[in-house]
C-alpha positions as CSV (number, residue, x, y, z in Angstrom):
1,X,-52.8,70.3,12.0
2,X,-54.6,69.4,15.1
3,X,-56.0,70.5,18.5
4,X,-55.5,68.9,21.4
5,X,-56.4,69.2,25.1
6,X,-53.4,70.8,26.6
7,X,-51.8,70.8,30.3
8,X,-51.6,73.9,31.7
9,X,-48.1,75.3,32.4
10,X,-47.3,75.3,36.4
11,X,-46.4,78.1,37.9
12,X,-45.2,79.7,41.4
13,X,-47.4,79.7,44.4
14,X,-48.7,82.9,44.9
15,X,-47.2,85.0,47.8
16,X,-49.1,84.4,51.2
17,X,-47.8,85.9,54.1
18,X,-47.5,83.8,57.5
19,X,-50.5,85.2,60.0
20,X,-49.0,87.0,63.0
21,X,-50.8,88.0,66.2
22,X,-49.4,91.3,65.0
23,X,-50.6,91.7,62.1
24,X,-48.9,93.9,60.0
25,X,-50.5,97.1,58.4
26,X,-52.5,96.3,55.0
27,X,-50.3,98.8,53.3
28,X,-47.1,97.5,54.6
29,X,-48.1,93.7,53.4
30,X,-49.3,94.9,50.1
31,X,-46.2,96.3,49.5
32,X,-44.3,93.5,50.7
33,X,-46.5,91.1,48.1
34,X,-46.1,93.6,45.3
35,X,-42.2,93.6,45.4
36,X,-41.3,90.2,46.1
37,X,-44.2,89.2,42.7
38,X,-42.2,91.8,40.9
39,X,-38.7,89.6,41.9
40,X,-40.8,86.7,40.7
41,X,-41.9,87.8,37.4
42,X,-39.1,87.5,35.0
43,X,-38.8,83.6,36.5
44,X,-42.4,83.1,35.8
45,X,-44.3,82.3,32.0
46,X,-46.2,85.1,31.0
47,X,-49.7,85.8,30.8
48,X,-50.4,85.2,26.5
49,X,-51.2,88.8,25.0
50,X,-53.6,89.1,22.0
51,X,-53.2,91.2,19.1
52,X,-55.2,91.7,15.4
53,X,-53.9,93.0,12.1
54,X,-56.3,94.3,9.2
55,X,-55.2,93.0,6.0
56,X,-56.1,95.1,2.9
57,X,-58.6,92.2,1.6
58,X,-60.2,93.0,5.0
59,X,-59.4,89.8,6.7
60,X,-58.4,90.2,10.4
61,X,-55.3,88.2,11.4
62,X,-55.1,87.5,14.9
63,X,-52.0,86.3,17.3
64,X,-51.5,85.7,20.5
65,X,-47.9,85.8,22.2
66,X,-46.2,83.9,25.4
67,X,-43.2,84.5,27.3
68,X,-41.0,87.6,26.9
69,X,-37.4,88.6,24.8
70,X,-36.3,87.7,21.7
71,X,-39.3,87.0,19.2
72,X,-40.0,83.8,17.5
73,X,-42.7,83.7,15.3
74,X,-44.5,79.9,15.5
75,X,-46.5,79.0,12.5
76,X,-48.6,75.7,12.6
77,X,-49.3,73.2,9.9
78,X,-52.4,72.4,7.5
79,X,-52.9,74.4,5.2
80,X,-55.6,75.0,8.1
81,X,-54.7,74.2,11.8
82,X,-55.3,76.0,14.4
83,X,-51.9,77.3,16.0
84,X,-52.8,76.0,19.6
85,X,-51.3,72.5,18.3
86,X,-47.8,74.1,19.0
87,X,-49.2,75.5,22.2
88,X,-46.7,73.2,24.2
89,X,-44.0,74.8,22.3
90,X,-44.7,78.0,23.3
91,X,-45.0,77.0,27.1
92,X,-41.4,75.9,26.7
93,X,-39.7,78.6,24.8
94,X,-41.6,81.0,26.0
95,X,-39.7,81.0,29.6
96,X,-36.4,82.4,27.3
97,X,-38.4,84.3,24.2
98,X,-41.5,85.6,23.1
99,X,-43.0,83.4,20.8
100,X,-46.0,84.4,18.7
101,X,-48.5,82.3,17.7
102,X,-49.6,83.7,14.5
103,X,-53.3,82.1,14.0
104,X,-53.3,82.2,9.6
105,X,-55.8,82.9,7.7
106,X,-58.9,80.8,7.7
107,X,-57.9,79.5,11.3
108,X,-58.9,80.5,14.9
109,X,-60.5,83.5,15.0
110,X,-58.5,84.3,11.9
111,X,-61.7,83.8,9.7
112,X,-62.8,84.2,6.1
113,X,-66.6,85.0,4.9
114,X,-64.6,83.2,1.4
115,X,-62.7,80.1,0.7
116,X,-60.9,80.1,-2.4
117,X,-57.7,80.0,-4.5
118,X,-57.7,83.9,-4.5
119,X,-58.5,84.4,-0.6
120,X,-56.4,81.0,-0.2
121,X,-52.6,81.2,-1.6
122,X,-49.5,81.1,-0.8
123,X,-48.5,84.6,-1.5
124,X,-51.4,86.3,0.7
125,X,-50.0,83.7,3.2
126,X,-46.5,85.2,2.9
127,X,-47.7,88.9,2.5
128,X,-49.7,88.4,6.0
129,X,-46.2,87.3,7.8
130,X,-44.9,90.2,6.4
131,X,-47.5,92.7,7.6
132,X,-46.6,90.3,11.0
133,X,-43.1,91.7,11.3
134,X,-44.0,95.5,10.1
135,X,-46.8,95.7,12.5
136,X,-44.6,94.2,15.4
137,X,-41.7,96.6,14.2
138,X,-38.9,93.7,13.6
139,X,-36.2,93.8,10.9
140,X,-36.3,90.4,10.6
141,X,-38.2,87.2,11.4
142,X,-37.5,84.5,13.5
143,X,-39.7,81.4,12.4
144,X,-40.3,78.5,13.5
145,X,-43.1,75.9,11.3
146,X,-44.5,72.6,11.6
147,X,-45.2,70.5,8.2
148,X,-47.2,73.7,6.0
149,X,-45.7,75.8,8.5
150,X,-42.2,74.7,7.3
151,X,-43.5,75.3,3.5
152,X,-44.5,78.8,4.8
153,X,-41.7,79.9,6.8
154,X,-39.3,79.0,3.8
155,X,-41.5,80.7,1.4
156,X,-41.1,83.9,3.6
157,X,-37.4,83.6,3.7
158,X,-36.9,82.6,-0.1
159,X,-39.0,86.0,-0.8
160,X,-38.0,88.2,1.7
161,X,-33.9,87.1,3.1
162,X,-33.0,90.1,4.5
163,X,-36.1,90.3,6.6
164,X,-35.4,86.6,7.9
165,X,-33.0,86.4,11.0
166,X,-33.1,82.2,10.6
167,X,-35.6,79.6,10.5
168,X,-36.5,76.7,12.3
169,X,-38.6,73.4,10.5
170,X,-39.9,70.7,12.7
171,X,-41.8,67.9,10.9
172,X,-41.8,68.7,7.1
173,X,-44.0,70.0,4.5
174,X,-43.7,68.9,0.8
175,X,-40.8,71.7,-0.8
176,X,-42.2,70.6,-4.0
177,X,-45.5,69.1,-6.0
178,X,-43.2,65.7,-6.8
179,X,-43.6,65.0,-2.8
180,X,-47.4,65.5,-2.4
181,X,-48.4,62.0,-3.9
182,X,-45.0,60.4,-1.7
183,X,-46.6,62.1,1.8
184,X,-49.8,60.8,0.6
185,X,-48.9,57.4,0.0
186,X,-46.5,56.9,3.6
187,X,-49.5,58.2,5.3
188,X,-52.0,55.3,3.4
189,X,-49.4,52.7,3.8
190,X,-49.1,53.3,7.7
191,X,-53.0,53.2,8.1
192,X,-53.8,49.9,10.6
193,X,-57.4,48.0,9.6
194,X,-59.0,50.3,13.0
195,X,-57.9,53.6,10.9
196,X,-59.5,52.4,7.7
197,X,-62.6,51.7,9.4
198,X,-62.9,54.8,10.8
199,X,-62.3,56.4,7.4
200,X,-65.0,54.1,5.7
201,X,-67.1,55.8,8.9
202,X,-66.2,59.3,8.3
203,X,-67.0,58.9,4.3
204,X,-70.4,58.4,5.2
205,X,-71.2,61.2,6.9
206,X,-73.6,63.7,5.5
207,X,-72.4,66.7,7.3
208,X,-68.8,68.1,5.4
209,X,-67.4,69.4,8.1
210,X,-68.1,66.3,10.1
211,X,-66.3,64.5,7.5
212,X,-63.5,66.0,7.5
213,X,-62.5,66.3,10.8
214,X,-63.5,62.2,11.7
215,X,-61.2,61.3,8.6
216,X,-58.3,63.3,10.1
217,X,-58.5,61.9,13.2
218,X,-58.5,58.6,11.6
219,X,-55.2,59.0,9.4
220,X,-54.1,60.9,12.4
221,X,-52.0,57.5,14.3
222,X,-50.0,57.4,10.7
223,X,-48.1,60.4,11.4
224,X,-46.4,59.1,14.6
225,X,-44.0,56.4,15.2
226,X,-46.0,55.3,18.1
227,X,-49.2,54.6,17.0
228,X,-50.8,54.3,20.5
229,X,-49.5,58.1,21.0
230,X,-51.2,58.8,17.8
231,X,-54.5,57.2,18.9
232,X,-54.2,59.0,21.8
233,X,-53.7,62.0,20.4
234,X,-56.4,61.8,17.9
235,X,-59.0,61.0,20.9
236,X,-58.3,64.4,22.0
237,X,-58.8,66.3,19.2
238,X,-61.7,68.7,18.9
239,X,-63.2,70.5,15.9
240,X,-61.9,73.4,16.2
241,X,-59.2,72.5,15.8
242,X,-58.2,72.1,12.4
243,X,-60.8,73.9,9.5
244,X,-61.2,71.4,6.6
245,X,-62.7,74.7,4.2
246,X,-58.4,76.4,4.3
247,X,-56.7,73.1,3.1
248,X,-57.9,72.4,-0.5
249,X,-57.9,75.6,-2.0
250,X,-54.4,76.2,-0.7
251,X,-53.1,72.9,-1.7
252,X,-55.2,72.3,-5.1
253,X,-53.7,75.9,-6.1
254,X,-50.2,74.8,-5.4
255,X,-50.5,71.5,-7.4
256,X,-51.9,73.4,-10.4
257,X,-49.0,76.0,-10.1
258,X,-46.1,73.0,-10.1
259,X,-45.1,74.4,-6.6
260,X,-41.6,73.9,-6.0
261,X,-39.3,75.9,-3.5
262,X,-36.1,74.7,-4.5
263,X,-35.0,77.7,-6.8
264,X,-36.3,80.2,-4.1
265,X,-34.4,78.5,-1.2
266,X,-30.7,79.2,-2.9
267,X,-31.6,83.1,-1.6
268,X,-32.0,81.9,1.5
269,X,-28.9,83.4,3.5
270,X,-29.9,82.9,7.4
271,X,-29.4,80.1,9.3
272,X,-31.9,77.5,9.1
273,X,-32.2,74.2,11.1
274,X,-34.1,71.2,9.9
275,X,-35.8,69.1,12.7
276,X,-37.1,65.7,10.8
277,X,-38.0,62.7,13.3
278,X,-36.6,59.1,11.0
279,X,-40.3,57.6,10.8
280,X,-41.9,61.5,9.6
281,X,-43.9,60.4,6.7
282,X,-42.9,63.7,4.8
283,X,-39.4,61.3,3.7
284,X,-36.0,62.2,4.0
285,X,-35.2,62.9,0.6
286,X,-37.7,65.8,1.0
287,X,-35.6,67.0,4.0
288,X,-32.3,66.6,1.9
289,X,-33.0,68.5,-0.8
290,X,-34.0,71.4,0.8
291,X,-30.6,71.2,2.8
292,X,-28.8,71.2,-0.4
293,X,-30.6,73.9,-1.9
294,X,-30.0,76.1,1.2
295,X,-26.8,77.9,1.7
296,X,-26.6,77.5,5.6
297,X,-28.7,74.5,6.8
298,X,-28.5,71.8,9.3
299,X,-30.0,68.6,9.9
300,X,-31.2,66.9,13.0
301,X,-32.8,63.7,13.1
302,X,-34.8,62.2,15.6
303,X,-34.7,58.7,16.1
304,X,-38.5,56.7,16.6
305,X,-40.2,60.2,16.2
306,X,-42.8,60.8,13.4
307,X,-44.4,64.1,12.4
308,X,-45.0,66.1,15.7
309,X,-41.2,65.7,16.9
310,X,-42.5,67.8,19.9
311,X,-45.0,65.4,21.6
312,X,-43.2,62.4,20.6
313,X,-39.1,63.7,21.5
314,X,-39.5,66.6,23.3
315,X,-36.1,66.1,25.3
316,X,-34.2,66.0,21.9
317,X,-36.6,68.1,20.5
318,X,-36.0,71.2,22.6
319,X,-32.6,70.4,23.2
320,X,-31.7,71.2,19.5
321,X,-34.3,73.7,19.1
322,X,-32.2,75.9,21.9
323,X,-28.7,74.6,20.8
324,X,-29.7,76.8,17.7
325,X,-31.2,79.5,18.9
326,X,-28.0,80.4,21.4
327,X,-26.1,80.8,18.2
328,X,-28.9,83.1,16.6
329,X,-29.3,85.2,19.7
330,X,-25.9,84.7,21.2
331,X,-26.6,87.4,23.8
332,X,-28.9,85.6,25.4
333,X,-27.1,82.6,25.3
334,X,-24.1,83.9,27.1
335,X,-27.0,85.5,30.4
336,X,-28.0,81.4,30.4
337,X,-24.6,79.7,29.9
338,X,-24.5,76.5,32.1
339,X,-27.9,76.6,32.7
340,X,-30.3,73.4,32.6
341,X,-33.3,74.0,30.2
342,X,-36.9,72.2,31.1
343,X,-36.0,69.8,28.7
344,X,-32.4,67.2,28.7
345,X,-29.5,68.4,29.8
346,X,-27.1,71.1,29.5
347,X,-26.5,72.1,26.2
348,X,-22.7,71.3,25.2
349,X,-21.4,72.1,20.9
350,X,-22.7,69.0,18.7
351,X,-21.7,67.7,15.6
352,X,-24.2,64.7,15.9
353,X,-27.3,64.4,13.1
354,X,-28.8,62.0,14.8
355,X,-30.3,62.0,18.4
356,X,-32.6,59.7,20.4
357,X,-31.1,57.1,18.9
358,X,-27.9,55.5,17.2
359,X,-26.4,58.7,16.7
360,X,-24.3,59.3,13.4
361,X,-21.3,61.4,13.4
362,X,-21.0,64.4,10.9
363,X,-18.2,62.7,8.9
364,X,-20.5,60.9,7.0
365,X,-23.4,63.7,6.6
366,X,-23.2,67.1,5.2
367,X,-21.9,68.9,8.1
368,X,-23.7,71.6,10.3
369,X,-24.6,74.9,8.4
370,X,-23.0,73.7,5.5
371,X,-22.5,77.1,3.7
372,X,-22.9,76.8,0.1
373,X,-19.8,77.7,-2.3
């Protein structure tokens, strides 16, 4: 949805030899430098790598990846965000997987000489993550979405199950039209007298793109729980950011269409976990529904966390994010057992829906990848 200035990940100091009065030979230290940064590497994030893929429509989809082993596929939210928002998200899973930042249509360098309902639609959307996976040579996807991203990811795995290894949502996107107008209205209600004078602001500005981008920075504090975080976050937003020219055509199509996922998600087989912070404006019924229409789901709430769950509970955040993920790539889990992640603490079995919070034992929720009769 948003851009923001980010802080770059640390890293290890770079091997500097202790000066001798006899020196050794160049060679010899070169060598020396070169094996021990080779020891160093797999401990280390790695360097992003770009890639492009031409799409048949001629649009050129770009990505960029971070970290090494086991892909994850990261998809931001919108419709028309640039992918750096889950930047942070990379940085962190990226020291145990590969995650690839997929930059979608109409965003980052992702471009479109067009913006309409027939360069803009779901399907292209879900036809581009699949030309994703074919051009990186994966069976199946891994994918992780924020808000659209979410809509997306499930969209992929309602069309294509067998090429979906699991899915992760963190902060929700509408599964159906009947929640646009509820989304709309938490965000309106949540709006202090500062953000509605910004959006009065913002409305007259001559300049469309201007518009756009001040009146999203001004709704912008309603998405969190902590609305000093949100102004905050908004303050460091820049236009590039999010491109306002992607979101209606994408949306007004799917209102016109009745979008609703709900049949499609009953063919959704892999494992899917469902991230949703308490005060995410998205709703909880939203949430629930698409945990009962799915035949292996499971909830976790975070408690005094809106829409970004990542910049507002990253503890609990990436504590269930790699809880999950250990039981999708088990392999891996079993080379890190007993290791501490960046983030909280070790990562013991759960049965709890709730974290950050009062937490609220499974008895009285559906319990944890409730698999569907």
């Amino acid at each position: 949805m948003h851009n923001i200035e980010w802080q770059p990940s640390s890293s290890a100091r770079p091997f500097q030899p202790r000066r001798r009065r006899c020196a050794l030979p160049h060679l010899l230290t070169a060598l020396l430098a070169a094996a021990l940064f080779t020891l160093l590497l797999p401990l280390l994030p790695a360097h992003a790598d770009d890639g492009m893929i031409s799409r048949p429509d001629g649009v050129e989809l770009h990505y960029h990846t971070v970290g090494s082993g086991d892909p994850l596929i990261l998809l931001s939210g919108g419709p028309g965000a640039s992918v750096d928002l889950l930047k942070p998200v990379a940085d962190e899973l990226g020291h145990d997987y590969q995650c690839v930042l997929l930059e979608q249509r109409g965003t980052g360098r992702s471009r479109l000489r067009v913006y309409n309902p027939t360069t803009l639609n779901l399907a292209l959307y879900v036809d581009d993550l699949d030309a994703l996976r074919e051009h990186l040579k994966l069976d199946k996807l891994t994918l992780l979405g924020n808000s659209w991203g979410m809509v997306l990811a499930l969209a992929y795995a309602a069309a294509h199950p067998d090429r979906t290894r699991a899915v992760v949502t963190m902060g929700s996107g509408p599964i159906a039209a009947e929640y646009f107008a509820a989304f709309n209205d938490n965000i309106r209600a949540r709006l202090w007298p500062i953000d509605r004078e910004a959006q009065q602001r913002a409305s007259r500005l001559r300049d469309r793109a201007s518009a756009n981008f001040e009146d999203l920075r001004a709704i912008l504090p309603a998405y969190f729980y902590d609305h000093d975080l949100g102004e905050r976050y908004a303050a460091a937003m820049t236009p590039d950011g999010f491109n306002g020219e992607v979101n209606g055509p994408v949306m007004g199509a799917l209102a016109k269409s009745h979008f609703d996922l709900r049949p499609g998600l009953r063919k959704v087989n892999a494992p899917v976990l469902l991230i949703q912070g308490r005060q995410d404006p998205a709703g909880e019924a939203n949430l629930y529904e698409a945990h009962l229409a799915l035949a292996a789901s499971h909830l976790e709430f975070l408690e005094k966390c809106g829409h970004l769950p990542w910049v507002e509970q990253p503890d609990r955040f990436y504590r269930a994010c790699r809880q999950f993920l250990a039981e999708v790539y088990p392999a891996r889990s079993a080379d890190h057992s007993g290791e501490k992640t960046g983030h909280g603490d070790p990562l013991p079995p759960t049965h709890e829906h709730s974290v950050g919070g009062s937490n609220v034992p499974s008895a009285s929720h559906p319990p944890p990848f409730r698999l569907r009769k």
